[in-house]
N, C-alpha and C positions, 0 to 999 in steps of 0.2 A: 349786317355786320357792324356798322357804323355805331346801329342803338346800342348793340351790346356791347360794343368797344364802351360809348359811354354810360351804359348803365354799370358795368366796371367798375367803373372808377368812380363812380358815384356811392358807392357802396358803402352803409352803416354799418358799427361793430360796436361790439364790447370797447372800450381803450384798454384793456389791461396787458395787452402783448405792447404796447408803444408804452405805458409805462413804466414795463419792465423793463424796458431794450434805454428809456431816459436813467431809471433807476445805477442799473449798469453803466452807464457811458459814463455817468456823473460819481460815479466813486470811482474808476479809471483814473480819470479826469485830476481828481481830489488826489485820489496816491503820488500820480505822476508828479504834480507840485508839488506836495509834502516831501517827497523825496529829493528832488531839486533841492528845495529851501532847505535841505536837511544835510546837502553838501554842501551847499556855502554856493551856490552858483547865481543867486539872483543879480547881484551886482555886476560878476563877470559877464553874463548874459544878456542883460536885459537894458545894463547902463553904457553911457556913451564910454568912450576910451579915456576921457578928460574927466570921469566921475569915477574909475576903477572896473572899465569894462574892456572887453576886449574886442570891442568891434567899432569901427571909424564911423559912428551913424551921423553924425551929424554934415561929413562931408557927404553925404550919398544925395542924389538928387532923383526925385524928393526926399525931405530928410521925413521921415514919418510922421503920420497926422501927432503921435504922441508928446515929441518933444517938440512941434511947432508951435504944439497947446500950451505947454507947463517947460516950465524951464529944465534945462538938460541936467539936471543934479540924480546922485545918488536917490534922494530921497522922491521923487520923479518914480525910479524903476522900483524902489520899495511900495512906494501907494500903488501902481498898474497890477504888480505882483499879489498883494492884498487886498485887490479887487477882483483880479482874476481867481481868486481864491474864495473871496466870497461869492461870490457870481457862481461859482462852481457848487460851493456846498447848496446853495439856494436853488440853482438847478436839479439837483439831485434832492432835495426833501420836495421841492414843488412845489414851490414858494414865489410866486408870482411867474410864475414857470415859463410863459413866454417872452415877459419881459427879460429873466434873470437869463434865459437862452440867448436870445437873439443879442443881447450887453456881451455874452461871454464868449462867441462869436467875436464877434467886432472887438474884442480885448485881446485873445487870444490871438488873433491875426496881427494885430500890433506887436505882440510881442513877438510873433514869428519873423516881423520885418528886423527886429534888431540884430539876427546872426540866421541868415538864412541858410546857411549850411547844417545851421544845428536843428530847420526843421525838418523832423524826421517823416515819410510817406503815414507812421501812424498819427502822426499828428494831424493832417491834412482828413483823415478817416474818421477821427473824431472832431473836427470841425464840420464837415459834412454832418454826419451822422447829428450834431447838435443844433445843427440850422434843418435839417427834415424837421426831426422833433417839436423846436420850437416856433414850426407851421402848423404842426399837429395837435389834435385832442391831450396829448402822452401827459399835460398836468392834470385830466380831471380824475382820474386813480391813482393809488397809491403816493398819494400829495398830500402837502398840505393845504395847498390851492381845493382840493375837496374835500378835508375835513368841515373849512371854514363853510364851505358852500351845501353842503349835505349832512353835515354833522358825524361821517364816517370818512376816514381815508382812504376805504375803496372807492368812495362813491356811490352813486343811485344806478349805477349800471344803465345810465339813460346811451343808447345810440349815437355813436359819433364818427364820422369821417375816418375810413379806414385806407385812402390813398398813401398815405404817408407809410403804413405798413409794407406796401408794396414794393416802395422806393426802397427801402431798404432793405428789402431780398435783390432787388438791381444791383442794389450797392456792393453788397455780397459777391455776389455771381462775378460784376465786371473786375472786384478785386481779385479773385483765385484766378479768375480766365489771363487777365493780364500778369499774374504770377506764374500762370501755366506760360504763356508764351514766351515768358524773359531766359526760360530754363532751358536756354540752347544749347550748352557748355558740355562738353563730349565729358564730362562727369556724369551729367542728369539723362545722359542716350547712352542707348544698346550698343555695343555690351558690355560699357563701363559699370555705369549705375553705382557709382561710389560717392556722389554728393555729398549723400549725410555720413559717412564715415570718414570723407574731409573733414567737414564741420564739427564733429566731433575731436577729433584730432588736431583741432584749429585752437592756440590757446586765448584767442580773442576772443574766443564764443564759448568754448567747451566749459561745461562748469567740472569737471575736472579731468588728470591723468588715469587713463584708464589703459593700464599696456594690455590685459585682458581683450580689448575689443580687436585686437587683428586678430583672434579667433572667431570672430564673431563676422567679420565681412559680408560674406553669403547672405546674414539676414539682414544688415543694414544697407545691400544692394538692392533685399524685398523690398524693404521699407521706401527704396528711394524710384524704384518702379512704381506700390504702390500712388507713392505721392503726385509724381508726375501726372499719372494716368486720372488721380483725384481732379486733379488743378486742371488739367485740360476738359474733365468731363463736366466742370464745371457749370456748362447751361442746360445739364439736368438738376440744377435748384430749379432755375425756373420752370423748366416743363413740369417739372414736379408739381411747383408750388403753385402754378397755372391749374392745372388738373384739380387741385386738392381744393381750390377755392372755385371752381365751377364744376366737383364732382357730382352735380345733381345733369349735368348735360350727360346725354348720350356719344357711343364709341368705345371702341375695344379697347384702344390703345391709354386711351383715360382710367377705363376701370384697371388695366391691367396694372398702370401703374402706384394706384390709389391702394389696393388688394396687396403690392409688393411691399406699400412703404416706403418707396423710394427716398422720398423725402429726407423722411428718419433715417435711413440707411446710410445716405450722403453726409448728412448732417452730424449722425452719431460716428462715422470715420473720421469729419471733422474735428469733432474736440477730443478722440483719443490722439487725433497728431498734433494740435496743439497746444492739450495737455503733456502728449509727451515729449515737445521738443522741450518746452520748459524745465523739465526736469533732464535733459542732458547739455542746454545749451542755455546761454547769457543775451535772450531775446526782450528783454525790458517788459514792458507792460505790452506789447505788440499782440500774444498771443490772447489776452484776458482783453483788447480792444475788441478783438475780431471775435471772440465768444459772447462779449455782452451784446452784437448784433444777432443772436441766434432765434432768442425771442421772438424776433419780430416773423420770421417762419414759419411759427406757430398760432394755431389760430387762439382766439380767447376764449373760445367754452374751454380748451383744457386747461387753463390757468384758474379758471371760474369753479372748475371740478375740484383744484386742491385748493382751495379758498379752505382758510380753519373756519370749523363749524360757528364759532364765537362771533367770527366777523359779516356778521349778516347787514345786509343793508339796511337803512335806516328805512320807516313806514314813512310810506308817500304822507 
């Protein structure tokens, strides 16, 4: 049990599911600042109270590694800001991809120290998800770190370390399961089931008035059973994705679920619900966080399968 435990995790792969799940994370990432910076909020955020910010950092003990470095000015949270910016597009093209990871990490958490209220739980989802990554193979595809090295930016499809892949169906699983468990609120239990037809009706969230939908109740009580019952069943990604990756072992309940698709099942109710909250509800980039971890679910021959015929790897 032990060998197999670590011949597991020992286990080589394509990288192209970890460089799609970096690809993703890193235009996230990229939006979520552009957007920031595009309301005017770096200053308010990210600089002390004394430079036009609205958080007291420099009394807080410790006052953070940032302004114990460089001096507490405005121009302080404009450089952090434009590095964390660059750090981020550099992570997403795959440009010196561990180094630009693991910088953007360590920046972004700086900046989360300046108004930690305003760090949101998907922020903390793509800080993880960017420290797996930049452990992982996830720069030697679709990078620049392997044009430079192979002469193609997919890569030579050489073999690489697919632990990290793993972790991030973990990541996955423990975020729905700990979302299934928070939904205690006699809205999201039998035989209310009115949640999401709160939240739509909520004008904090709703993207708009819609008097039409108290005809509609009945189905968005479906909808809020389905969800629940989604979020709890949760650690069937894992047994799924366990199965799917040692479908060559013998057992009924392996093949049965491998024959069912589970996987894909779970996975594809996934993004029709949070594609579709998106489009009735003011959820920020939350929803497209947790889709660009979808990838990693999937194995790489079938990213390998729609490869455009053009982009062939280069001869050994």
């Amino acid at each position: 049990m032990i060998r197999g435990w670590v011949a597991y995790w020992a286990r080589t792969e394509a990288p192209t599911s970890l460089a799609l799940v970096r690809l993703l994370i890193g235009l996230v990432i990229l939006f979520d600042l552009l957007v920031l910076a595009g309301n005017g909020l770096v200053l308010p955020l990210f600089a002390p109270r004394e430079a036009g910010g609205i958080s007291v950092i420099l009394n807080r003990d410790p006052v953070p590694e940032l302004y114990r470095w460089l001096p507490a000015t405005a121009a302080t949270a404009r450089l952090a800001f434009g590095l964390a910016l660059g750090l981020a597009l550099a992570f997403t093209v795959g440009l010196f991809t561990r180094l630009s990871g693991l910088l953007l990490v360590l920046l972004l958490a700086q900046l989360a120290l300046m108004v930690p209220p305003a760090d949101r739980g998907v922020d903390m989802l793509l800080r993880n998800a960017v420290l797996l990554l930049s452990l992982s193979p996830c720069g030697q595809a679709l990078s620049l770190d392997a044009w430079r090295r192979t002469g193609s930016p997919w890569g030579d499809g050489r073999p690489a370390p697919a632990w990290a892949r793993s972790l991030l169906v973990v990541q996955l699983t423990l975020l729905y399961s700990g979302a299934g468990m928070l939904k205690l609120a006699s809205s999201w239990l039998p035989p209310d089931w009115s949640a999401l037809w709160v939240a739509l009706r909520d004008p904090a969230y709703a993207r708009g008035d819609w008097p039409w939908l108290d005809r509609l109740f009945p189905l968005t009580q479906a909808a809020t059973a389905i969800t629940w019952l989604w979020e709890w069943g949760a650690p069937l990604i894992l047994l799924a994705f366990w199965y799917r990756q040692t479908a060559e072992r013998p057992g009924r309940l392996r093949a049965a679920f491998n024959r069912a698709r589970v996987l894909e099942l779970y996975l594809g109710l996934g993004a029709l619900f949070h594609l579709g909250t998106h489009l009735g509800l003011n959820l920020g980039i939350f929803p497209f966080a947790v889709l660009a971890l979808y990838p990693a679910a999937v194995a790489p021959s079938f990213w390998e399968r729609l490869r455009p015929p053009l982009a062939a790897r280069p001869s050994p």
